[in-house]
N, C-alpha and C positions, 0 to 999 in steps of 0.2 A: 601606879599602873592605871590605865586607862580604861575606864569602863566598860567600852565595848570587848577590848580584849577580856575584863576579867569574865566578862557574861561568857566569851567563846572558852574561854579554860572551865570553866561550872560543866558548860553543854557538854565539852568533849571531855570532862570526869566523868559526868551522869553517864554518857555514853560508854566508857571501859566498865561501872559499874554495873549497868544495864547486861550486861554482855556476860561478866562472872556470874552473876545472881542467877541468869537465864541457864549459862553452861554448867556450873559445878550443880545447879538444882535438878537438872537434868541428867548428868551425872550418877549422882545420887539415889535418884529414885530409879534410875536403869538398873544401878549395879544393888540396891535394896529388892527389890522387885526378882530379878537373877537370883540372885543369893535365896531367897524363899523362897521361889518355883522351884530352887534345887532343892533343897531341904525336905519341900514338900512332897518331891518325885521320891526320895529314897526315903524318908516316912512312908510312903505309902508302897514301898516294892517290900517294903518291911514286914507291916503293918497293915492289910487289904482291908480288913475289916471297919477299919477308923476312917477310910477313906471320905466320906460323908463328913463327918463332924472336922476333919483337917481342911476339907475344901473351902466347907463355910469360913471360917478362920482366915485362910487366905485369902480368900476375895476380901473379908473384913478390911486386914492387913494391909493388902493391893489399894484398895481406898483411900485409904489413911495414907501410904506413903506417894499416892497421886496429889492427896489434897493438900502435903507439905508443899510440893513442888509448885504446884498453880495457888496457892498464894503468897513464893514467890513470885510466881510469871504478873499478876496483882501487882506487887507492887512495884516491879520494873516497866509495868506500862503506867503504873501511876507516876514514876518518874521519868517515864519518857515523856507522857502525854500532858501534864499539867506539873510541873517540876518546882516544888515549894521552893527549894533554894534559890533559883531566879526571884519568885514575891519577894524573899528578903532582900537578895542584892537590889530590887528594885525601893523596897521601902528606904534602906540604907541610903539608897541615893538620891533620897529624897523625892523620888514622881514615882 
């Protein structure tokens, strides 16, 4: 296989990879994020009085399953923007 092609098949992998990581992460943390706000709406039509100590919890929550997602997004720009497997194929090939 010729070298330049192989460089073009890595980029346009990176590229479908880049694109799952991005979509199913976000995905993920819509339907995480959904799925709580709802739990927490009928906890609290329930429950009035705990309202307070359920809110904090959820924002807690809400945080945490943003910061899963964005470091995905991390490191699909770290393979978009400076993509280790190109350095190998390049050391591979000797320059």
């Amino acid at each position: 296989m010729e070298l330049t092609a192989l460089f073009a098949h890595v980029q346009g992998m990176t590229a479908i990879a880049i694109g799952v990581i991005i979509g199913l992460g976000a995905l993920g943390a819509c339907l995480g994020i959904a799925i709580m706000g709802s739990k927490f709406l009928e906890s609290a039509a329930r429950q009035p009085e705990l309202v307070p100590l359920l809110q904090g919890r959820m924002f807690l929550l809400a945080g945490l399953i943003d910061a899963a997602f964005i470091i995905g997004l991390a490191i699909a720009l770290l393979l978009a923007f400076s993509n280790p497997l190109i350095g190998v194929l390049r050391t591979a090939a000797g320059g």
